[in-house]
N, C-alpha and C positions, 0 to 999 in steps of 0.2 A: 725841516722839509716844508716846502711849500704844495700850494692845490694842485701847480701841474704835475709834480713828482708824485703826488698821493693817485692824477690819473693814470701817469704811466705806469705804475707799478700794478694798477687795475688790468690797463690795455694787455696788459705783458700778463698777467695772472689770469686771467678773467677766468680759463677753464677750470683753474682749481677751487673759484668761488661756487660755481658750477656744479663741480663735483662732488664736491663735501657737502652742495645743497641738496644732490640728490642722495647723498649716501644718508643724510639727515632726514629725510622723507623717507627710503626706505625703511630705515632705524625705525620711524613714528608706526609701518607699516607692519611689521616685525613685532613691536611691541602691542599692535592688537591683538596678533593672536596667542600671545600670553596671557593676557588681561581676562579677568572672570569681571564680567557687567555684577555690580552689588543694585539692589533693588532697594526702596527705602516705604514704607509705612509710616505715617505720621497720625496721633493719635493728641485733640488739644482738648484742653483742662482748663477751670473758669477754676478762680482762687475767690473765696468769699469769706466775712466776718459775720456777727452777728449786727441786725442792721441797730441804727443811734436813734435817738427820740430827738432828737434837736441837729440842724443842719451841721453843727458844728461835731458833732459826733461820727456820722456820716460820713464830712472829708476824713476827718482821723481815723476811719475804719479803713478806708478807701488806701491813705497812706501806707497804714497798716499793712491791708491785705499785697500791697506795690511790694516791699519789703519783704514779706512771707515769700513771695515768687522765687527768689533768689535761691533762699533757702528748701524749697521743694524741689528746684531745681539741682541742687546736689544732693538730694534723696532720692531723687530719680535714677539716677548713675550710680546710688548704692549699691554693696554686695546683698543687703538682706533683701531688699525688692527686686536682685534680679534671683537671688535663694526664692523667695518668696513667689515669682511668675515661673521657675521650673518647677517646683512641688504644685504647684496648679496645673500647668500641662501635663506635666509626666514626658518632658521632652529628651529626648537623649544629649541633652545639651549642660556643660556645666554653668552655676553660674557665674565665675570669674569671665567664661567665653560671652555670654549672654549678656554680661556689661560692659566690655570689649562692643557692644553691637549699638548700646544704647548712646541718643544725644538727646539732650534736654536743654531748651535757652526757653529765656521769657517773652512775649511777642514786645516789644518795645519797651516804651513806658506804660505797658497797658498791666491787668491782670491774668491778663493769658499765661499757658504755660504749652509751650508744643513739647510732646514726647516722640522722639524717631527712632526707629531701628532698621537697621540694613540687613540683609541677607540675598544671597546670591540666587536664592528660594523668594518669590516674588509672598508667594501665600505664607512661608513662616515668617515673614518680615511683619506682614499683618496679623500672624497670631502673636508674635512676640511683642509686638506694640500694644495691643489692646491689652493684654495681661499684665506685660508693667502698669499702665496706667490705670488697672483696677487696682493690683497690691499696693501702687502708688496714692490714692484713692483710701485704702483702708491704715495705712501707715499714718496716715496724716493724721486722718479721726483717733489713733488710738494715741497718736504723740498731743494733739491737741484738746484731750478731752483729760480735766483737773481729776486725779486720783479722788476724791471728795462725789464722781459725777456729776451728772449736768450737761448741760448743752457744750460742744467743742468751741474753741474760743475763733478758730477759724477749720477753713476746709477746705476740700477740693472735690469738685465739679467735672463730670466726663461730659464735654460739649458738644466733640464731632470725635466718630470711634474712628479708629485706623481704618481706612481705605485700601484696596486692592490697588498697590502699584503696576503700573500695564508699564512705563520707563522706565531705563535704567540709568541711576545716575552717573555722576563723574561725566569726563570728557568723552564729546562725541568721535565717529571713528574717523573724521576729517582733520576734526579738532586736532588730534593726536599727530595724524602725518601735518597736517601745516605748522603744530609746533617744533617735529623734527626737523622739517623743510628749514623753520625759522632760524633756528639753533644750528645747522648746519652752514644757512647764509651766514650767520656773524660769526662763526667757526674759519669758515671762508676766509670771511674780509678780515680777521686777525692773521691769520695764515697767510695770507699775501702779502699782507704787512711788510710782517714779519720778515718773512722772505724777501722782499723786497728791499730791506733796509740794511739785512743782514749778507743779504748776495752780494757780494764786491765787484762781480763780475763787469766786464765795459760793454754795455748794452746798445751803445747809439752811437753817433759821431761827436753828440756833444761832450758826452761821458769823457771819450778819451783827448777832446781839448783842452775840458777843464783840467784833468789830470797830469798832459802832457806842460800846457800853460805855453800853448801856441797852436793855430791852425794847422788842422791836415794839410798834407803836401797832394795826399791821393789817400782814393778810395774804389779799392776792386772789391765789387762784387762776390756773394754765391752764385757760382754756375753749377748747380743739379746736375745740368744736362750733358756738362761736360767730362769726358773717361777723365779718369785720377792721374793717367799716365800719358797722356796726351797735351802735348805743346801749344800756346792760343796760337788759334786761326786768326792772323792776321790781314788775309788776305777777305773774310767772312765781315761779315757786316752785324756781329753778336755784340752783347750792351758789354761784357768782359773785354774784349778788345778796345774798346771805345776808350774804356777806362784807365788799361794801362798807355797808350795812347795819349790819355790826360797826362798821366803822370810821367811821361817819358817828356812833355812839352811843358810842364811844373819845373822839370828838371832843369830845364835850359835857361829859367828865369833865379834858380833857387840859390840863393847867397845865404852861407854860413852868416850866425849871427856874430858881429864885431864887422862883417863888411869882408870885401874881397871879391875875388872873382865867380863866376856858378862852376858848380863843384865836376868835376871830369872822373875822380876816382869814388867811388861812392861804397860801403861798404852796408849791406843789405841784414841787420840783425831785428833780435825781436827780444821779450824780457824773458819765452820759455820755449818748449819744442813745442811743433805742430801748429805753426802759425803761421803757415806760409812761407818763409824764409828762402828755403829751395825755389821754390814755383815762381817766385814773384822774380829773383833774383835772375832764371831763366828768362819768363816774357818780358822782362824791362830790356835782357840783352837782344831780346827777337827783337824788340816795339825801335833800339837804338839802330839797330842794325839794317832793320827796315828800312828807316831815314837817311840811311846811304852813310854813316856812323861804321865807322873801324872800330871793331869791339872785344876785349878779352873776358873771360868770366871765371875769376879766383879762386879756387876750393879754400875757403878762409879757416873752415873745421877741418884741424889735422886728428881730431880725436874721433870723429863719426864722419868721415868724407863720403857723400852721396853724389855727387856730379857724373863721376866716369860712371856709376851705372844709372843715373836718370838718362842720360843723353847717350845714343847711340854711339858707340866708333866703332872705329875698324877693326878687324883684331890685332892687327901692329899697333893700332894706338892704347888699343884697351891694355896689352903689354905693357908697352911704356908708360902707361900713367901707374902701372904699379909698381913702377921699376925707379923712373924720376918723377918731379913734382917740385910742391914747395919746398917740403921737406929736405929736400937733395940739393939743392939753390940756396934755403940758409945755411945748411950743413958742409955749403962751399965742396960739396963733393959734383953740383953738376952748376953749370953756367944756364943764364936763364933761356936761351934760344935751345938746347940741348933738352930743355923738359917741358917748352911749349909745345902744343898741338893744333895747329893748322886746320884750316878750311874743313870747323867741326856745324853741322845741320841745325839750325835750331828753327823748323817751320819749315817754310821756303827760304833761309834766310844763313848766310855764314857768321860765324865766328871763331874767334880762338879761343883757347882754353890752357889753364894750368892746371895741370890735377892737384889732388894733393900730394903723392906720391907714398912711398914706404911710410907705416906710423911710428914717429919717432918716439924715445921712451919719455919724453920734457919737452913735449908740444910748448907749452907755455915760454918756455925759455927761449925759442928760437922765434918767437913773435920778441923778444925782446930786445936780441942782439942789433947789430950795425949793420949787418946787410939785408934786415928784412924794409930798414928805409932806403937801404940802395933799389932794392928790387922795384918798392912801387915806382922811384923814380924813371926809372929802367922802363917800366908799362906803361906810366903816363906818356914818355918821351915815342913809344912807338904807338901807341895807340889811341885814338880820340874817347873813352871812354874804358875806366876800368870796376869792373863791377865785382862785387868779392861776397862772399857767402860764408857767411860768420855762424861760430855756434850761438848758443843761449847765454844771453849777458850773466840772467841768475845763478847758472851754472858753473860756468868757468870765467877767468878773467879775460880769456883770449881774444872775445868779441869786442870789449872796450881797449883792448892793446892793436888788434886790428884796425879797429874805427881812427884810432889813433894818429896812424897811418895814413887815412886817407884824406880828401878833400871834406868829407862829409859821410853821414849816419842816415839812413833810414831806420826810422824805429819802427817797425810791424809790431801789431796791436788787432790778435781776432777776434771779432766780434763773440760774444756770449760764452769765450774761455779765457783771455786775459785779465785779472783782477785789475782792480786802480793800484792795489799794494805793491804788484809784480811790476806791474810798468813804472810806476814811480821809482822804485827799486834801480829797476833799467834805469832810467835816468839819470839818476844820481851817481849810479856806477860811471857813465859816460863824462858827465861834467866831473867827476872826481879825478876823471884819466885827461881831464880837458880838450873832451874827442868836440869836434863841431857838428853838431846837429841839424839836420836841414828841415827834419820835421817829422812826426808821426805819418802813418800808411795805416788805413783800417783795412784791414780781410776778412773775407767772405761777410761784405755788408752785406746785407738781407734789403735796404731802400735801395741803395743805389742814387747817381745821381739825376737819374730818367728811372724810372718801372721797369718792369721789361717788356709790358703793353704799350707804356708807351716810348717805348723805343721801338718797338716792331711798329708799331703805326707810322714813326717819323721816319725810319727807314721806306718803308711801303712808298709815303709820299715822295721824297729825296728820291727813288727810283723812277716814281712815275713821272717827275718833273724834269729827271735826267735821261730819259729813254731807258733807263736802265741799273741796276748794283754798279756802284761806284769803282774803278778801278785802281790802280796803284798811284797813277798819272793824276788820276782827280781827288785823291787824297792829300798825296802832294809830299815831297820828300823837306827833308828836316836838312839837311846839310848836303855835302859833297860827295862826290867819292872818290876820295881819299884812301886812297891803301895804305895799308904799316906792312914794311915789313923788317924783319930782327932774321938777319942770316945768319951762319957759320957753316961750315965744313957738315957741321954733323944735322943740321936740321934747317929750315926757313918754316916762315910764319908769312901767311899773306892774309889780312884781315881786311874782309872789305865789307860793305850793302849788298855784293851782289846778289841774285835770286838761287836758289838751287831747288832740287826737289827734296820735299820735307823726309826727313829719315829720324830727325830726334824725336825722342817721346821723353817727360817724366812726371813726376807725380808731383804732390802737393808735398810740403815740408811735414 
C-alpha cells in the first residue's frame, strides 16, 4: 500500500480513531478512581570504614566502603530488619508486608544509601522508613563488629531521617488520562488499518476501475432526498438526473470491446442484490425515452420479477403481466406482441414493457433455448432501445445468459457494499459466457461528478443567465420520434418519447 491509501483509509476511519481515543481517556479516567495514591518516605544512610594512616589506605577504604553499599542494600529489604522495625513499633503490620514496602538503591557511584518505603498513610510511610533505617543501622554494627570485639570494620550512618511526604507518587491524574487518550489513539490507527485493508468493500470510483480494468461508463449518485419509490424527475433540474442523463448520452457513444456498433439492447446487471439494478434500469428507460427513443423495459429476472409492481399499470395490465410475459413467449405458449404492454408511465415519459410473466419451474433453461435469441431479435427490430433487468450474476447464471443476448452489459457496482471479490467474480462470470461489456455504473456515489452545492449554485447561475429552469426544448432531445409499433389481433404496442403525466413510481433494487 502506498501514503495515499494509508490517507484514505484515515479520511474514511477518522471517527473510529476518535473514538477509541476518547474511549482511551475515559478508561485513563476510570482508572483513577480506582487507584489508591502510595505515599513514599525516604530515609539516607552514609556507609563509612575505619579511616587509613596513609593516602593509599584512604582510597582503599573508600573503595571498600563503594562495595559495602551494595550489600547493605539487600539487607535493607531483608525479612529480619523488616522482623526487626515491627518489634520496635508494635505495628499491626507483618513483616513479609512491611518488606513488600521497602526499596533500597545506592545513591550513584557515591557511599550513600537511600532507604524508601511507601504506604498509602503519608505518616506510617515515615515511621516505617525511619525504623528500617535504625534496625538497618544496628544489623550492620553487629554483622561487622569481629566475634573477638573491637571496633566494626565498617558501618552505617543516619544522614537525613525520613521526611513527611506531603505527594503522592506514581502518575499524576492527567498523566493517567493522556496515557489512556494515547493508547487509545494507536489502538485507533491500528484498527483503521486494519479495517481498512481488510474491508473489500469498493469505496471510490477508482476502486471499482481498478477492479473492473476499464473506466466507468456512469456514475449515479446518493439522492437522501429522494422517496425509495419514486421515479427520477426528469423534468427537475437535481444533480441524479444530470447523471443518468450522462449516462444515457455515454450510451450512444459506447462500443462493446472487439469494435462494432453502440449497443441498442443493453442488459442492466450487478455482482449481488440491492445495488440498484431495478431503479437504474427504470431511469435509463425514462432518461432514453425522454430523448424522443422508442423504448421497451425486459423483466430479465424470472425467479424475483419486480417490474409489474415497481411501475404502475392498469389493472388489465397488472392482470396480464401475471398471466403472459417472458416466460409465456419462450415457453412458445404466447407470441411476443400478445404479452407486451403498451403505453406504460415512467415519469412524464412512455414506454413499453415485458413483464416477466407466470414463474416457470427452469427459469434458467428457457434463457437458454432458440427463441429466447429470436425474441430479443424481435425487440431490437421494433424498438430503438431494449433495456432488460437481470438478476444477480453471483447468484444465478441467468444474468450472464441474458447479457448474452444482448448488444452489451452494464455492470452496477454500489458504492460501500460491493466487494472487489463479488465484482471480479461478476466479471469473470460475463467474459466466461463471452457477454460484451460496455463498462462498469457506480451507485449511490457519495462525490458525484459536481457536489451537490455545487451543482445547485451552477444550476442557480444557468437559470439566471437563462431567465429561468431550463426546459425540455433547452435540454434538447437525443433522437427522433420514432414510433415502434408490433401489432396483432390480440394486442398493439406503441412506444414512443412522447410526454404523459407521471403515474410510475418504484424503488431502488
Amino acid at each position: 500500500m502506498e501514503i495515499m491509501d494509508y490517507l484514505r483509509i484515515f479520511r474514511r476511519y477518522w471517527w473510529l480513531v476518535v473514538v477509541l481515543t476518547i474511549v482511551g481517556a475515559g478508561g485513563g479516567y476510570v482508572a483513577t478512581l480506582f487507584l489508591t495514591p502510595e505515599y513514599q518516605s525516604t530515609a539516607r544512610l552514609f556507609v563509612a570504614t575505619q579511616n587509613g594512616t596513609s593516602v593509599t589506605e584512604a582510597y582503599q577504604n573508600n573503595l571498600f566502603s563503594q562495595e559495602r553499599v551494595n550489600s547493605y542494600a539487600g539487607l535493607a529489604t531483608s525479612e529480619q530488619v523488616a522482623a526487626r522495625a515491627v518489634d520496635q513499633l508494635k505495628a499491626p503490620i507483618s513483616p513479609e508486608e512491611l518488606r513488600s514496602k521497602i526499596v533500597a538503591a545506592p545513591e550513584g557511584k557515591t557511599v550513600l544509601l537511600d532507604v524508601a518505603v511507601s504506604d498509602p498513610n503519608p505518616a506510617q510511610a515515615q515511621t516505617y522508613a525511619n525504623a528500617v533505617a535504625d534496625q538497618l543501622v544496628g544489623l550492620v554494627s553487629e554483622l561487622e563488629t569481629s566475634r573477638r570485639g573491637g571496633s566494626p570494620a565498617a558501618g552505617v550512618v543516619v544522614v537525613d531521617e525520613a521526611s513527611y511526604p506531603t505527594e503522592a507518587t506514581g502518575l499524576g491524574f492527567w498523566t493517567i488520562i493522556g496515557l489512556g487518550a494515547a493508547a487509545g489513539l494507536v489502538l485507533g490507527i491500528i484498527a483503521a488499518v486494519l479495517w481498512g485493508v481488510f474491508d473489500k468493500r469498493l469505496r471510490g470510483r477508482d476502486s471499482v476501475e481498478g477492479t473492473a480494468g476499464t473506466n466507468l461508463i456512469g456514475a449515479l449518485p446518493e439522492d437522501s432526498t429522494r422517496p425509495r419509490v419514486e421515479v427520477v424527475d426528469l423534468d427537475g433540474n437535481g444533480l441524479y438526473a444530470e447523471r443518468i442523463r450522462e449516462l444515457r448520452t455515454n450510451l450512444r457513444f459506447a462500443v462493446p470491446a472487439g469494435g462494432g456498433t453502440p449497443a441498442r439492447s443493453l442488459a442492466v446487471t450487478s455482482a449481488g442484490s440491492g445495488e440498484g439494478r431495478t431503479t437504474t434500469a427504470i431511469d435509463l428507460a425514462a432518461a432514453l425515452a425522454e430523448s424522443g427513443r422508442s423504448v421497451v423495459l425486459v423483466e430479465g429476472d424470472l425467479r424475483n420479477p419486480t417490474l409489474a409492481e415497481r411501475l404502475t399499470l392498469e389493472p388489465q395490465a397488472r392482470m396480464a403481466a401475471s398471466e403472459r410475459g417472458v416466460s409465456t413467449v419462450l415457453s412458445g405458449e404466447h407470441a411476443l406482441p400478445q404479452a407486451l404492454i403498451g403505453d406504460v408511465s415512467v415519469g412524464a415519459h412512455a414506454i413499453a414493457m415485458l413483464p416477466a410473466g407466470p414463474k416457470p419451474p427452469r427459469p434458467g433453461e428457457l434463457w437458454a433455448n432458440d427463441r429466447a435469441g429470436a425474441l430479443f431479435e424481435d425487440l431490437s427490430r421494433g424498438f430503438d432501445y431494449v433495456i432488460v433487468d437481470t438478476p444477480p450474476l453471483n447468484t444465478y447464471a441467468d444474468g450472464a445468459n441474458v447479457g448474452a443476448l444482448c448488444d452489451g452489459v452494464l455492470v452496477l457496482s454500489r458504492i460501500g457494499r460491493t466487494t472487489s471479490s463479488a465484482l471480479r467474480q461478476a466479471i469473470q462470470a460475463l467474459k466466461a459466457a463471452n457477454v460484451k461489456i460496455l463498462g462498469p455504473v457506480v451507485t449511490f456515489d457519495r462525490i458525484g461528478m459536481l457536489t451537490k452545492r455545487q451543482h445547485r449554485k451552477q444550476v442557480e447561475r444557468d437559470a439566471a443567465a437563462n431567465g429561468g429552469p431550463r426546459s425540455d426544448e433547452q435540454r434538447g432531445n437525443e433522437g427522433s420520434d420514432d414510433t415502434a409499433v408490433i401489432g396483432t389481433q390480440e394486442g398493439q404496442l406503441v412506444g414512443s418519447g412522447g410526454q404523459r403525466r407521471p403515474r410510475a413510481r418504484h424503488g431502488s433494487d
